[in-house]
C-alpha positions as CSV (number, residue, x, y, z in Angstrom):
1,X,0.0,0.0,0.0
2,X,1.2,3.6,-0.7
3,X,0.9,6.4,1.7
4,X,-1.1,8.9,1.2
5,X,-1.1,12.9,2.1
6,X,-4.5,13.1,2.8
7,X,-7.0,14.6,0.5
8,X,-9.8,11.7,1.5
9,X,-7.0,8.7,-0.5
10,X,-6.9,10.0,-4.5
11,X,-3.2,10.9,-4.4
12,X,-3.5,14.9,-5.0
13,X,-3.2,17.7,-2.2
14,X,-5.2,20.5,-1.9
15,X,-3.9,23.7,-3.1
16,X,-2.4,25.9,-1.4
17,X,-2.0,28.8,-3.7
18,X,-3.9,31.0,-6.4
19,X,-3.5,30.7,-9.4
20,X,-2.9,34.1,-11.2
21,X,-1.6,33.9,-14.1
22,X,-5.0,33.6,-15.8
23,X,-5.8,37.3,-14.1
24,X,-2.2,38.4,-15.3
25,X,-3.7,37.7,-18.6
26,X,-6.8,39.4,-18.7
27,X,-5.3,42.3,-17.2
28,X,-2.6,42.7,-19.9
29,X,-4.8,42.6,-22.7
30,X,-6.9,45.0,-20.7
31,X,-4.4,47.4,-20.7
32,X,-3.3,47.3,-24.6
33,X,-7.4,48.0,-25.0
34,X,-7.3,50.9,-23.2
35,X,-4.3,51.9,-24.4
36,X,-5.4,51.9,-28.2
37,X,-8.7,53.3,-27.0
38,X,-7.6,56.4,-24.8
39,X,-6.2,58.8,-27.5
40,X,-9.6,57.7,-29.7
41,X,-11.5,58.7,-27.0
42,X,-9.9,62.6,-26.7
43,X,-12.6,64.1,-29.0
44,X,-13.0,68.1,-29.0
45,X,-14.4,70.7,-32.0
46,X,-12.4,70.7,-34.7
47,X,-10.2,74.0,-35.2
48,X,-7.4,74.3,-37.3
49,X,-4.5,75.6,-34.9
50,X,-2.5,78.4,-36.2
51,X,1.0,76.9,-36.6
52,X,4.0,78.4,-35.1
53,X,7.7,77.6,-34.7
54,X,7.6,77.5,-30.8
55,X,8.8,74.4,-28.6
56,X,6.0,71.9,-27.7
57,X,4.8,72.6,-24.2
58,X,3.5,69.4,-21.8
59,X,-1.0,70.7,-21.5
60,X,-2.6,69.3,-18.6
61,X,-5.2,67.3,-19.8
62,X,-7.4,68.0,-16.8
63,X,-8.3,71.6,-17.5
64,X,-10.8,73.2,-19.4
65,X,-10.5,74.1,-23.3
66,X,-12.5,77.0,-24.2
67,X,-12.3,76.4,-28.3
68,X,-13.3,79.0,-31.3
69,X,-14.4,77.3,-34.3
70,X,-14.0,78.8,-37.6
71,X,-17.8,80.2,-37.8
72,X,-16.9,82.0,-34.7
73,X,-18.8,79.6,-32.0
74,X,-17.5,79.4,-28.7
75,X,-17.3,76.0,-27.2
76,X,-16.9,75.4,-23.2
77,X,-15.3,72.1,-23.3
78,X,-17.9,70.1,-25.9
79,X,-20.4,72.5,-25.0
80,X,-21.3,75.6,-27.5
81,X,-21.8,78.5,-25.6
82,X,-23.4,81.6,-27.2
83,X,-21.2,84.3,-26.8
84,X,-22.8,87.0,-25.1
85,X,-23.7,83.9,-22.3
86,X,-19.8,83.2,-22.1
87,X,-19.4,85.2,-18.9
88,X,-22.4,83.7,-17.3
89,X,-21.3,80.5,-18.1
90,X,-17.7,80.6,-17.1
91,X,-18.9,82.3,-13.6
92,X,-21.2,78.8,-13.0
93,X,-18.5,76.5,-13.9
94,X,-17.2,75.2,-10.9
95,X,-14.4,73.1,-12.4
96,X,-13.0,76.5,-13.9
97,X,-13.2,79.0,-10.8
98,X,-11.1,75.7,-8.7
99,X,-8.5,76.1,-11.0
100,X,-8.9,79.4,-12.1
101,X,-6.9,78.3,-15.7
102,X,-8.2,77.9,-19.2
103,X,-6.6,76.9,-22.4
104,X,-7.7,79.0,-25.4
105,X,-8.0,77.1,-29.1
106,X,-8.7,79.4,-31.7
107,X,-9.2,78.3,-35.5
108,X,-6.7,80.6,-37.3
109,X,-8.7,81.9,-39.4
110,X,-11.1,83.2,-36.6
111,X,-10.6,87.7,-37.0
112,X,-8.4,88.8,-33.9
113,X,-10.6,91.1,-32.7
114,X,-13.4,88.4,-31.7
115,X,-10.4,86.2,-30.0
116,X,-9.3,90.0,-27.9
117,X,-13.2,90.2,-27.2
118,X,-13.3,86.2,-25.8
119,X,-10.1,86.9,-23.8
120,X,-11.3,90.4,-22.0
121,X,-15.1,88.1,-21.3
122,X,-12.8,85.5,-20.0
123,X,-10.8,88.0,-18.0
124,X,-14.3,89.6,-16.7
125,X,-14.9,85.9,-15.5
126,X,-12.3,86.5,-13.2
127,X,-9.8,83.6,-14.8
128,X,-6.5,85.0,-14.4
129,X,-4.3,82.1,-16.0
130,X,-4.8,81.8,-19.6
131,X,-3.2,79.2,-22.0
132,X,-3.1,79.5,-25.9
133,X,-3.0,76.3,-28.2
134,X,-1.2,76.3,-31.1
135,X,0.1,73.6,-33.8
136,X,4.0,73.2,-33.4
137,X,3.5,71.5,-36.1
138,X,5.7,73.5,-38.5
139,X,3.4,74.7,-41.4
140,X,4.7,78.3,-40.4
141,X,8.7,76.9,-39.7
142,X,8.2,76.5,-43.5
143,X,7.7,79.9,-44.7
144,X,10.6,82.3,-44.6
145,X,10.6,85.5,-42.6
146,X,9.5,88.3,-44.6
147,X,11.7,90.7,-46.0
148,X,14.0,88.0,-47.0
149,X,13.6,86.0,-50.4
């Protein structure tokens, strides 16, 4: 006769551990979903960015982008805000007056007197850090200074 450990005399030992690498799994292919999804899911109004030849600067993805759209709408976030209700809205939002910081996106071919008039509402709201967004890009790296040929 052969001994046995216990486990009621069929030879096998109850276990003792867990058994993860099943979890390991599910978890990493979790992770490479999310991963492809996340910049998919970054959706805002589409504007076309004046370009420039500054240095790209690291934008905190947690505050708020106030965008101007090429037919001059004003967007709060996804939201379209009418513009004479941009102060009022800015006052109520509570996420902006915590932070008191706003990024500014502006479609360049928006006229630069409605972008002065957004700035001096957004300054009435009392938002004292503003942020510009522009395309590094290069489109205007490309063209030379002018004067010179």
């Amino acid at each position: 006769m052969g001994m046995s450990s216990g486990g009621g005399g069929n030879g096998r030992a109850p276990l003792g551990e867990i058994n993860v690498t099943p979890l390991v799994d599910v978890m990493l292919v979790l992770l490479i979903i999310f991963m492809v999804a996340a910049p998919m899911m970054s959706t805002g109004v589409e504007v076309d960015l004046p370009q420039t030849r500054a240095p790209r600067m690291e934008m905190d993805e947690e505050k708020l982008i106030l965008s101007i759209d090429a037919q001059q709408r004003v967007f709060l976030g996804e939201e379209e805000v009418p513009a004479d209700r941009l102060e009022e809205a800015l006052l109520n939002n509570a996420r902006l007056q915590a932070d008191d910081e706003i990024y500014v996106r502006a479609d360049q071919t928006v006229p630069y007197g409605f972008v002065l008039r957004v700035f001096a509402t957004v300054r009435q709201a009392g938002i004292e850090k503003l942020g510009l967004v522009t395309d590094p890009a290069g489109g205007a790296a490309d063209v030379p200074p002018s004067g010179s040929e």
